[in-house]
N, C-alpha and C positions, 0 to 999 in steps of 0.2 A: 394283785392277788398272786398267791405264789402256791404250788403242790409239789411235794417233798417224793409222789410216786405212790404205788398200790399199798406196799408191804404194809405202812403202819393203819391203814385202812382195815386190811385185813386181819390185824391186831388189833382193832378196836381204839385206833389211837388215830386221833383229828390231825389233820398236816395242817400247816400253819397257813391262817386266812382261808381253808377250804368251807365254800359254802356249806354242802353237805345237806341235813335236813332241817336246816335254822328254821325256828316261826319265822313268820314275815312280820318287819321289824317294825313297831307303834312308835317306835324314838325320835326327835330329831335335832338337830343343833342346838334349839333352844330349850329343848329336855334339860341336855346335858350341862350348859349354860347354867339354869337353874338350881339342880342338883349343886353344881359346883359354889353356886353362889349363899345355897344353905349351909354348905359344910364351912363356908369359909378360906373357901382355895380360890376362888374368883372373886375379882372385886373387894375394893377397902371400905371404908366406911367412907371415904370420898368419890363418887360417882359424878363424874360432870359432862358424860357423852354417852349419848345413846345411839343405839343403832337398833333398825327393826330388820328381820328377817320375813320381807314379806310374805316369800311360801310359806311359812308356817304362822303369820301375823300375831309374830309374837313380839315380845320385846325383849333382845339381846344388850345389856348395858356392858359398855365398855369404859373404864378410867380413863381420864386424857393421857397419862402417864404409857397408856397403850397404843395409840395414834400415830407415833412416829416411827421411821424407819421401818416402815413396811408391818409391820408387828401387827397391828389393828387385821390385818388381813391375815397371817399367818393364823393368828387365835382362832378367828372366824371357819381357815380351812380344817384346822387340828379339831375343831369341835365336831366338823360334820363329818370327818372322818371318824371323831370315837363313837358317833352315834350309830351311823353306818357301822363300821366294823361290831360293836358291841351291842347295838340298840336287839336283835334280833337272837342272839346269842342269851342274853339276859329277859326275852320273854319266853323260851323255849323252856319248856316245861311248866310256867306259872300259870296260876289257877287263875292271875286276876292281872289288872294295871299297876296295883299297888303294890304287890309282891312282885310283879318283874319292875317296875322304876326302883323296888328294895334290891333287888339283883344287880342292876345297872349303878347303881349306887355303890356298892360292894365293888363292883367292878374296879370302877373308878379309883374303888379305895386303893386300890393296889396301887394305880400310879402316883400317887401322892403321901402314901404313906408308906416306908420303906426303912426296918431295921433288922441287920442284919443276924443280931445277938439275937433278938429276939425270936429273928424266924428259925433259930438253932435251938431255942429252948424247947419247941413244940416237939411234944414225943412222935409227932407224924415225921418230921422231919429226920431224927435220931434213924427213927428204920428205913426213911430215902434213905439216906448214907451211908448205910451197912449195907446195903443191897451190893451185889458183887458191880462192880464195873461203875459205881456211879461218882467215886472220885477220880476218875481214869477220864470221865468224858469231862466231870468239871475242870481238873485241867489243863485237857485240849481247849475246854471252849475257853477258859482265861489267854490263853494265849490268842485267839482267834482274834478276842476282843481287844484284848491291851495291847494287839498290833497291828488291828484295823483299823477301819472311817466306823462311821456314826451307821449304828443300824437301822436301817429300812427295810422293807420287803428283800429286793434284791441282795442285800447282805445277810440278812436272815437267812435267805436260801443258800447262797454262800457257804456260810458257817455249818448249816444243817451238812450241805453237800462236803467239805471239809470230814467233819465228825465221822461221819458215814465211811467216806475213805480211809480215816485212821483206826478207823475202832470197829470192831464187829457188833456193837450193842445198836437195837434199832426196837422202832415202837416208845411202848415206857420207858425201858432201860435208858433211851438218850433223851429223851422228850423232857422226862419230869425233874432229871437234875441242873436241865437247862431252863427250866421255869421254875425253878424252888431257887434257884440263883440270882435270875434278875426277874421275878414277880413276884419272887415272897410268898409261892405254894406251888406246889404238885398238883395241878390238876389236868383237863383238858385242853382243846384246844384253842380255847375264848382267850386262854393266857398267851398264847403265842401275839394274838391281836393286842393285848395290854404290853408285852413285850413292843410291840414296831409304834407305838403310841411315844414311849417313853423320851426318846433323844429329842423329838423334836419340841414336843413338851420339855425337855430342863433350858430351853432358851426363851418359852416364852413370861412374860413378866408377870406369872400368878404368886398370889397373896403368898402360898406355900412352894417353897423354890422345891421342882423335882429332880429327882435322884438320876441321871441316865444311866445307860446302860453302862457305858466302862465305869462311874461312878460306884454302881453298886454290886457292879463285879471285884473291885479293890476290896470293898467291905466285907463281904462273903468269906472273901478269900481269908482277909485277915482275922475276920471272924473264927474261921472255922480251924486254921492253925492253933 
């Protein structure tokens, strides 16, 4: 868990991973598991290993194709991290179970679906852009990225702490054109959480191969030239 400092607090703006006032979270690995398995980002239509999550005595199914080379556990860790990191995020504010698993779903969507043309056509987008200072921090942060390691918490903070020293823009101004880059929107801070999900997520072997982070910073970039 990582905290960026007061200022973007007292700008109304989430630092990345901060608890804050999240519901308490209904979610759990095998949530997420599921969700994944409706969309068709988890699991093929050949399923020949199951695994049960006792705490939560449910059934997590994993491809044998996932078994080897440590992989079977990675999946396992990355899930109960997105549930955790997101699960709590995505009931905060819902009226019901079924509109926050809609929330938690949405979430999701983000790390698996990822076009960068696309997310430039949105007129939400157009006005991120125009905003004074917000192509100044996007290419500091492409440099941060296309000349770093793999983002985690700790490089996340990194980069924030970099941006910070080069640029005077803090709060919004640096937060949302660093999540309109590599999450595909502007918004709070749940995205920073779908941001440190991403890298480790494009190694492991889902139906839908995801985007990481330098990945879909290249795109962006080229996109938006």
């Amino acid at each position: 868990m990582i905290s960026d400092g007061s200022s973007e607090a007292a700008r109304g703006e989430s630092s990345p991973l901060r608890g804050g006032g999240a519901s308490v979270n209904p979610f759990t690995a095998a949530d997420v598991a599921a969700i994944l398995r409706e969309r068709g980002w988890l699991n093929g239509a050949d399923v020949t290993v199951a695994r049960v999550f006792r705490r939560e005595e449910l059934a997590l199914q994993i491809p044998a194709s996932e078994d080897a080379g440590g992989n079977k556990q990675d999946l396992e860790v990355w899930l109960e991290d997105a549930a955790a990191w997101l699960g709590s995020h995505a009931a905060d504010g819902s009226t019901s179970l079924t509109a926050s698993r809609d929330a938690l779903a949405e979430l999701l969507s983000l790390i698996f679906l990822y076009d960068a043309e696309t997310i430039l056509q949105r007129p939400e987008s157009h006005v991120l852009l125009a905003r004074e200072g917000a192509r100044e921090v996007l290419r500091e942060l492409a440099h941060c990225v296309l000349d770093g390691p793999e983002v985690n918490s700790e490089r996340f903070k990194e980069i924030v702490t970099t941006l910070k020293e080069k640029l005077r823009y803090r709060g919004r101004e640096l937060f949302q054109p660093i999540r309109l880059a590599l999450a595909g929107r502007a918004g709070e801070g749940e995205l920073d959480r779908v941001i440190l999900l991403l890298d480790r997520a494009a190694r492991l072997p889902f139906c839908t191969p995801v985007k990481g982070v330098r990945q879909r910073m290249l795109e962006f970039c080229a996109a938006v030239e």
